[in-house]
C-alpha positions in Angstrom: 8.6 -24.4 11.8 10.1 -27.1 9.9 12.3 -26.6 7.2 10.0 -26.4 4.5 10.3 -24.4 1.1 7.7 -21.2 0.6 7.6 -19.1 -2.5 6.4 -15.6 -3.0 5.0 -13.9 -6.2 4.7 -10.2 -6.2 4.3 -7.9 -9.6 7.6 -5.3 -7.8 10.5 -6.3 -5.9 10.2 -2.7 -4.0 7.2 -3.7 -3.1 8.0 -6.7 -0.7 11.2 -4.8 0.2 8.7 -2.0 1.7 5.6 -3.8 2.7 6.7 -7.8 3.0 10.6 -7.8 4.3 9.4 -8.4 8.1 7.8 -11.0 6.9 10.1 -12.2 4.6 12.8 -12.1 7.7 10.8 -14.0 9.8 10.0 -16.7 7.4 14.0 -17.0 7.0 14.5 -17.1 10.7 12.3 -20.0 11.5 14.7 -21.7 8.9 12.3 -21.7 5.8 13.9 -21.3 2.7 12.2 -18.0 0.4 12.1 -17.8 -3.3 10.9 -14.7 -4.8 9.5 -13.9 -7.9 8.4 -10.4 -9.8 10.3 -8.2 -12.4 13.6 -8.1 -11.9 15.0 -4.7 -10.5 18.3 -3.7 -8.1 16.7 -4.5 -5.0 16.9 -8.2 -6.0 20.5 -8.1 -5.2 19.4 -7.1 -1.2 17.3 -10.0 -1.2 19.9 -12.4 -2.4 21.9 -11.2 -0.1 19.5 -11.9 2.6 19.5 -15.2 1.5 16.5 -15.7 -1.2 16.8 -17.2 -4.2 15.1 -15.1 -6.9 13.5 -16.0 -10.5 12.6 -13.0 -12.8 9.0 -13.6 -14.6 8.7 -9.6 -16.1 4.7 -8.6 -17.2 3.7 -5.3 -17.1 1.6 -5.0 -13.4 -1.7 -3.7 -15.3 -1.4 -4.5 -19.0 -4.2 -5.7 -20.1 -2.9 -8.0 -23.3 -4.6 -11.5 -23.2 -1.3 -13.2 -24.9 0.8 -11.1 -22.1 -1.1 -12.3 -19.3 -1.1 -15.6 -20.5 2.1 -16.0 -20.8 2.6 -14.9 -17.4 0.5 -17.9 -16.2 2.7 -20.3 -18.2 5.9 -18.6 -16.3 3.9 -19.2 -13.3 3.3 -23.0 -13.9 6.7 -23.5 -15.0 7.8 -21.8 -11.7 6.0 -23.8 -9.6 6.9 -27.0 -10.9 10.4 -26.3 -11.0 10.2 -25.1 -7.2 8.1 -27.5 -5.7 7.2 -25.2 -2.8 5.6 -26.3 0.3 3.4 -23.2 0.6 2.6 -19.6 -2.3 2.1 -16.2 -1.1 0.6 -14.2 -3.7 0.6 -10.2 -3.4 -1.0 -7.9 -6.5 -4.0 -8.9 -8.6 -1.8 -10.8 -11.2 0.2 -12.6 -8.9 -3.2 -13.7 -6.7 -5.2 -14.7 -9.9 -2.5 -16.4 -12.0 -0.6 -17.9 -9.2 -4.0 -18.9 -7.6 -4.9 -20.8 -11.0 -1.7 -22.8 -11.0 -1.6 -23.5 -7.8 -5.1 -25.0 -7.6 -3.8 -26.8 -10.5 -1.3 -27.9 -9.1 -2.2 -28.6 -5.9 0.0 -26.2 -3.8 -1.8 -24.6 -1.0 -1.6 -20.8 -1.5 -1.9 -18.2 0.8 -3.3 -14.5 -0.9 -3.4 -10.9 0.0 -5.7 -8.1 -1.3 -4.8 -4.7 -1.1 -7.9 -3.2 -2.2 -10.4 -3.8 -4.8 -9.2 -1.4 -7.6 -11.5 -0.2 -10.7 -11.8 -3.5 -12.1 -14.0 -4.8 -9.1 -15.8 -1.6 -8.4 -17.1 -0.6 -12.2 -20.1 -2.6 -13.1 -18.7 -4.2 -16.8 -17.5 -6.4 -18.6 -13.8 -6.5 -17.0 -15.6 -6.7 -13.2 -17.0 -9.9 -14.7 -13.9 -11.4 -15.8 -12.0 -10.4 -12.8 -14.8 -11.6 -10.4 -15.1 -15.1 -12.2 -11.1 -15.4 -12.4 -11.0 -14.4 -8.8 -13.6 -17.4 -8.2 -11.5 -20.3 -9.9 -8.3 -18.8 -8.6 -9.3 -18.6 -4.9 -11.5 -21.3 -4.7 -9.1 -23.6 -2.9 -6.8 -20.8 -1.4 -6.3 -21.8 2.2 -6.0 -17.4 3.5 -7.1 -14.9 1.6 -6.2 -11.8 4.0 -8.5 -8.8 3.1 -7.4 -5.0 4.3 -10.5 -3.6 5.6 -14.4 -4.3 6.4 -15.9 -3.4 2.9 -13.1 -5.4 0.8 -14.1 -8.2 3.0 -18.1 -8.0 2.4 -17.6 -7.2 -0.5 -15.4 -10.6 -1.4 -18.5 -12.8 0.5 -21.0 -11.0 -1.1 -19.5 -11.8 -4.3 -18.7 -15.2 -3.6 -15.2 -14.7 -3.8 -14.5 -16.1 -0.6 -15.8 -18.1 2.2 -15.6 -17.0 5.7 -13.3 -19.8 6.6 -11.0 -18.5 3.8 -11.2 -15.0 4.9 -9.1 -13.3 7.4 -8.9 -9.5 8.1 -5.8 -7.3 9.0 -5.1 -4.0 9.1 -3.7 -3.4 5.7 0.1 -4.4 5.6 0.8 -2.2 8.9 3.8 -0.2 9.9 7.3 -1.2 10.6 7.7 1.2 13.7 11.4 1.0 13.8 11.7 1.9 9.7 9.5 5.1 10.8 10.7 6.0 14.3 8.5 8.5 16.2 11.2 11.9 15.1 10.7 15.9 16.5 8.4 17.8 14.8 9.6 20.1 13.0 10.9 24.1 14.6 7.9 26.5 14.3 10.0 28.9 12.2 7.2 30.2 11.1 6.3 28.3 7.6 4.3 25.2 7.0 5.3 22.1 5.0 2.8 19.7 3.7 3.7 16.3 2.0 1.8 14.9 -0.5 3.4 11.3 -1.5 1.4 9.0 -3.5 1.0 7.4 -7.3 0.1 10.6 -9.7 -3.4 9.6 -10.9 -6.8 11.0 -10.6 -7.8 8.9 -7.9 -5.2 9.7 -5.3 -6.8 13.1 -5.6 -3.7 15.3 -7.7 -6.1 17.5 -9.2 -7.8 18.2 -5.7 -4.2 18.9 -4.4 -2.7 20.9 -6.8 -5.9 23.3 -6.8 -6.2 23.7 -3.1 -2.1 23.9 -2.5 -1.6 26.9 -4.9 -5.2 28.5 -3.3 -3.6 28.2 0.1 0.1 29.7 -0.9 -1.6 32.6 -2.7 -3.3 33.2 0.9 -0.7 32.5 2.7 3.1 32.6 1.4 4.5 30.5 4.2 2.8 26.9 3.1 4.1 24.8 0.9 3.1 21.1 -0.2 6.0 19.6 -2.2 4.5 16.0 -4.2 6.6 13.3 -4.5 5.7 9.8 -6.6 5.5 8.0 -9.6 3.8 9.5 -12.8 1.0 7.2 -13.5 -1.0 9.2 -15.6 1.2 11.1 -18.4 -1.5 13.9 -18.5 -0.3 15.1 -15.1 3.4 15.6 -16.2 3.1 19.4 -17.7 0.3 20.2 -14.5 3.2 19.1 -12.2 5.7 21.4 -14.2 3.1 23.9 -13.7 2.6 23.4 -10.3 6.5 23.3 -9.5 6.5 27.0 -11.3 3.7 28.2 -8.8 6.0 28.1 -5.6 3.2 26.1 -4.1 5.5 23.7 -3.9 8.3 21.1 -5.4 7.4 18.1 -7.7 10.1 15.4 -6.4 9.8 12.9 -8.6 9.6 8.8 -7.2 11.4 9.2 -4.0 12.7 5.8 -2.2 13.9 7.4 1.0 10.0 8.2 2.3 11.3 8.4 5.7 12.9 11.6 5.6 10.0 13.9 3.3 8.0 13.1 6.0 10.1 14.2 8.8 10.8 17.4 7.2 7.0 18.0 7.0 4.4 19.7 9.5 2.3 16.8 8.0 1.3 14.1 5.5 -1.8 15.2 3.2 -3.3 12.2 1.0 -7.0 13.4 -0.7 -7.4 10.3 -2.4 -10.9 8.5 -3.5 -9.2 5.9 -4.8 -10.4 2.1 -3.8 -7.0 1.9 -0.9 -6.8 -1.4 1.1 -5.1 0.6 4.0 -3.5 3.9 2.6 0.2 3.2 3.7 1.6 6.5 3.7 -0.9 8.0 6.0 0.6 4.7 8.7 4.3 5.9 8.1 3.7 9.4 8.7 1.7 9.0 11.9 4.1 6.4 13.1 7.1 9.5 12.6 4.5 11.2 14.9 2.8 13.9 12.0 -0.9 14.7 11.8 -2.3 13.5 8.6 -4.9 14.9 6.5 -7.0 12.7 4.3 -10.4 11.8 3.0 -13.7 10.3 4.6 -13.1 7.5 2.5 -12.6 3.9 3.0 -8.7 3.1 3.8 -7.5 6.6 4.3 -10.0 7.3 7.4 -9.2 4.1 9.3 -5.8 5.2 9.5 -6.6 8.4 12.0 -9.0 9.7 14.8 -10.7 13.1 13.5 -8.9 15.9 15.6 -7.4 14.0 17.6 -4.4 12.3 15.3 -4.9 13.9 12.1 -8.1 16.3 9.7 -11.0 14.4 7.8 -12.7 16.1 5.3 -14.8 15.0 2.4 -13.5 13.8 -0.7 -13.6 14.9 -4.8 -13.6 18.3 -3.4 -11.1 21.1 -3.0 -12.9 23.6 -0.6 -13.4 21.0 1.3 -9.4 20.3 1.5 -8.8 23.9 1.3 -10.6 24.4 4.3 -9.0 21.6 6.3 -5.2 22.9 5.6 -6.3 26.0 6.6 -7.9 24.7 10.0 -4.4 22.7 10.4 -2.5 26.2 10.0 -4.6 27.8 12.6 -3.9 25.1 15.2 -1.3 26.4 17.9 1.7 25.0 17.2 1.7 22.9 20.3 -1.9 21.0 19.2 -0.1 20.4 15.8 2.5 18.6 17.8 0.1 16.5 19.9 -2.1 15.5 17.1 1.2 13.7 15.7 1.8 12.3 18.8 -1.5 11.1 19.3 -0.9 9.3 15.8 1.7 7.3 17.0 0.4 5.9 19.5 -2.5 4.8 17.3 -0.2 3.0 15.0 1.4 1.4 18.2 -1.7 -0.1 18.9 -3.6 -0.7 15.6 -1.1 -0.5 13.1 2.4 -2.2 14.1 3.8 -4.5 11.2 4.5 -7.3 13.9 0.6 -8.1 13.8 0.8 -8.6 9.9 3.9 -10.8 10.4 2.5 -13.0 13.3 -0.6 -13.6 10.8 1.3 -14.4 8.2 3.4 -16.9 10.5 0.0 -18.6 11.7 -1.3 -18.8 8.5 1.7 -20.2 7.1 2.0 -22.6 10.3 -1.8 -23.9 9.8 -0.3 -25.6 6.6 3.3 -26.9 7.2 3.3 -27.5 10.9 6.2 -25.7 13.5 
């Protein structure tokens, strides 16, 4: 690739440090120079380092302000003008929408990523029709728009979002298997260790879990399902208090170092419903070889073969994940073992980061030449 100057726009700088920093690598190894921009945070000062430039624009990821958002489009155009980059990558619904405005506008070929559809796309009202005609405009000269899975991508043609040419399907942001090295499971010592890691709202299923974890431990003292993630709903601050006080398990708070809850863990446990591109935490704990446990529901089940790498069972309802932590229990300890193995050899094949990355480079390569 020639020397050529690509900018990225994100709504959280951990965010491209734990989903986009392969890719970030590789753009600076060809020799292209990277300028990032989100809401400033310490991890800017790793990415400096690294040798991008950086250029704050703070918003609030989902505030819903007109004069806010607006102002984060005029940040946006400013940015761009001032940069003069060769090529946009856009990650987040903000970034993809008002980046993809100015650079239409301004006539800077942008390359987009959607990470699932989210409630403003999925609830028939008036916010789906504002999104959906802002995604139009915004996209409508977008060289790649890479979509996570088969529904988001019908669902983007059906809408019009998109054109095929445009559209190009990956599975979700993948797994950096080095980051998440396969590790030994854990002793059988006799207890078992769930891990539940995931944003605390209603649609990563925290109710569900919370009810069916303290079930379990009242059945059988040895389990334990400790939560770790960001409060995104303040009503589930005093039920996580609660739950802590149950000995069902720990509230952790927003943990950074995933890596080592899950290897500490029998295995990863995500009930979600929520509208997931590709549920990431499900990749990273079958790539450290752990069954997972998760929902027949679009972006948690692509990530696992029913018992073979991890336990399906049907979403919104806690018998239902009652019943499958009590069918993981059950399983020798050996077949516990296996199933996590079984996992990463999945990710190997389906999930590796390095097929994200080489998209990315092909994409980005279709526009600026090697």
């Amino acid at each position: 690739m020639k020397k050529r100057k690509i900018l990225i726009l994100s709504n959280d700088v951990d965010y491209l440090y734990t989903l986009r920093l392969e890719t970030i690598e590789r753009l600076l190894q060809s020799g292209a120079s990277v300028a990032l921009s989100a809401p400033y945070n310490d991890r800017v000062e790793f990415f400096e380092k690294l040798g991008c430039t950086f250029h704050p624009v703070e918003f609030t990821p989902r505030g819903k302000n007109p004069f806010s958002n607006l102002g984060v489009l005029l940040k946006y155009f400013r940015l761009v003008k001032q940069t003069k980059p060769d090529v946009v990558l856009t990650y987040t619904i903000k970034s993809n929408i008002y980046g993809g405005l100015v650079c239409r506008t301004l006539k800077v070929p942008q390359i987009a990523n959607m990470t699932g559809l989210g409630k403003a796309l999925m609830d028939e009202n008036l916010v789906q029709k504002v999104v959906l005609s802002l995604l139009r405009i915004a996209f409508k000269k977008t060289r790649t728009v890479f979509l996570q899975n088969a529904r988001d991508l019908q669902y983007f043609l059906d809408h019009r979002i998109t054109t095929k040419e445009q559209s190009v399907l990956i599975p979700g942001s993948g797994v950096n298997l080095a980051r998440h090295p396969l590790e030994p499971y854990p002793e059988d010592d006799g207890s078992i260790r769930l891990i539940y890691i995931a944003r605390i709202i209603k649609d990563k299923g925290i109710e569900e879990m919370m009810a069916a974890a303290k079930a379990i431990h009242q059945k059988y003292p040895f389990f334990s399902c400790d939560i770790a993630g960001f409060i995104g709903e303040a009503v589930y601050e005093p039920q996580l208090a609660d739950y802590s006080a149950s000995g069902a398990g720990k509230y952790l708070g927003f943990q950074k170092d995933i890596h080592s809850l899950i290897k500490k863990s029998h295995a990863v446990v995500l009930p979600s419903y929520h509208l997931e591109g590709i549920a990431n935490v499900l990749l990273e704990g079958a790539s450290a070889g752990r069954p997972v446990l998760s929902t027949d529901h679009i972006g948690c089940r692509d990530t696992f073969d029913d018992g073979v790498s991890g336990i399906m069972f049907a979403p919104r309802s806690v018998e239902a994940l009652v019943e499958a932590i009590e069918k993981f229990i059950h399983l020798p300890y050996d077949q516990k073992q296996a199933m996590g193995l079984a996992g990463r050899k999945k990710v190997e094949r389906e999930f590796d980061r390095e097929i994200i990355v080489n998209e990315y480079m092909k994409a980005v390569e279709g526009i600026v030449g090697k």
